[in-house]
N, C-alpha and C positions, 0 to 999 in steps of 0.2 A: 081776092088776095091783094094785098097792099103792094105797093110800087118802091119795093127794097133798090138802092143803088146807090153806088156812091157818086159824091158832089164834090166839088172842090171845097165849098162851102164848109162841109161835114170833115175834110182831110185837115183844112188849116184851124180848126176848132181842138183838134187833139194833142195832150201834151209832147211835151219833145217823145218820152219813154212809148207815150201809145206808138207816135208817128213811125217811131225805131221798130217797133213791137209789129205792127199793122203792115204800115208801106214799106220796111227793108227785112223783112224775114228776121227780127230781131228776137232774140231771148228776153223774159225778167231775171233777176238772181232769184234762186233759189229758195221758198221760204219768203219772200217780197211781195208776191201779190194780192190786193187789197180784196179777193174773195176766196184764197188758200183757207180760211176757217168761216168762210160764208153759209149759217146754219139755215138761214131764213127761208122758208117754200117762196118760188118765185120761178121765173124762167132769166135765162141769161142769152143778151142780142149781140150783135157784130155794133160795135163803137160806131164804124163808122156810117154803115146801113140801116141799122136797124134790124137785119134777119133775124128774126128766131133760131139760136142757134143749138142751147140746152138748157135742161129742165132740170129743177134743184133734187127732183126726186130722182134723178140719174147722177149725182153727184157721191164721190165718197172719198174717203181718208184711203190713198193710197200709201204715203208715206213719200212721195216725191219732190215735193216744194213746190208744184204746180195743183192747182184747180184739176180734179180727175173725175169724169165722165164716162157713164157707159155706154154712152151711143148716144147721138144727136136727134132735136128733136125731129126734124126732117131730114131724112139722108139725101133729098135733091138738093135741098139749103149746103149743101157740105162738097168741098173739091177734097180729091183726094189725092196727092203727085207724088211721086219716085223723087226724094231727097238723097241723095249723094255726096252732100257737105263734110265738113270735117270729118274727112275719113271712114263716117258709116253710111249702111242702106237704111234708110227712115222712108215711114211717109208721111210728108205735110198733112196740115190741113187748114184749107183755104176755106172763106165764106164763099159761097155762088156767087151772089149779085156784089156784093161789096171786093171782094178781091183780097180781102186782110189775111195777112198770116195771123194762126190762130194757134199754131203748134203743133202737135204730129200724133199719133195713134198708134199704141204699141198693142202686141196679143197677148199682152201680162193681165190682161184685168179678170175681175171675178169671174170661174168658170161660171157659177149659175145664173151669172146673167151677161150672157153671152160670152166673155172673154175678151173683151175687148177696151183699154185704155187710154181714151183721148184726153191728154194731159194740154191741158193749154192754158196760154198765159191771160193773166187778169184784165192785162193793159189790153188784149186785146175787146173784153167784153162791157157791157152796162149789164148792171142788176135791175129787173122790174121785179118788184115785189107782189107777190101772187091781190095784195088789194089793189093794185094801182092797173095790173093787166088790162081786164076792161076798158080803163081810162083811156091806155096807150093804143089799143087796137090790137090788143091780143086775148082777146076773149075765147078764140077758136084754141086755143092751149090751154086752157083752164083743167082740163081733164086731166092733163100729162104733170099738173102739179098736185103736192099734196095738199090735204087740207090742213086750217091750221091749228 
């Protein structure tokens, strides 16, 4: 397994919106993020780590303005916290090794596959495109994407 973590290196490389998004529990607007219509088979990592985080065949139109997910590719890769912010009970969701706010999980999503809605923000992820995977050292996911 590769040596996911974050760098300081890796923190001052991200735009102000990631840094907002990543390192202060930040939102995107709504409808703003640059993979909310990302059709392409690929996996999606933590900006600032690199974890594997989700899988484009876990992806779908939920109708929210964020990127919707039915579950992570590794659930050890994934924190899961008690958010209490502006007046609701949410749960985060943090990367493991990198630490990045990533967005939060709600139990609205498709009952047949699972039920579960990890809505999260763009800024917080990089897109590997299912050919370039290999390259990047993610060949051990190839499975979990579709083909093309």
């Amino acid at each position: 397994m590769q040596n996911y973590r974050k760098t300081a290196e890796a923190v001052a490389k991200l735009t102000p919106e990631q840094y907002r998004v990543t390192q202060q529990s930040g939102t995107e607007r709504p409808g703003s993020g640059a993979y909310l219509d990302n059709k392409k088979p690929g996996i999606y990592v933590d900006i600032v780590s690199g974890e594997p985080l989700f899988a484009s065949s876990d992806k779908y139109e939920s109708g929210c303005g964020w990127p919707s997910f039915t579950k992570p590719i590794a659930p050890a890769l994934i924190n899961e916290l008690h958010d209490s912010s502006h007046g609701m009970a949410r749960v985060e969701v943090r990367s493991m090794h990198g630490d990045s706010h990533l967005g939060h999980v709600f139990p609205d999503g498709p009952p047949d596959r699972g039920g579960l809605r990890y809505c999260i923000n763009s800024a917080a992820l990089r897109f590997v495109p299912r050919d370039a995977m290999a390259a990047q050292g993610y060949e051990a996911y190839l499975d979990q994407v579709e083909e093309i």
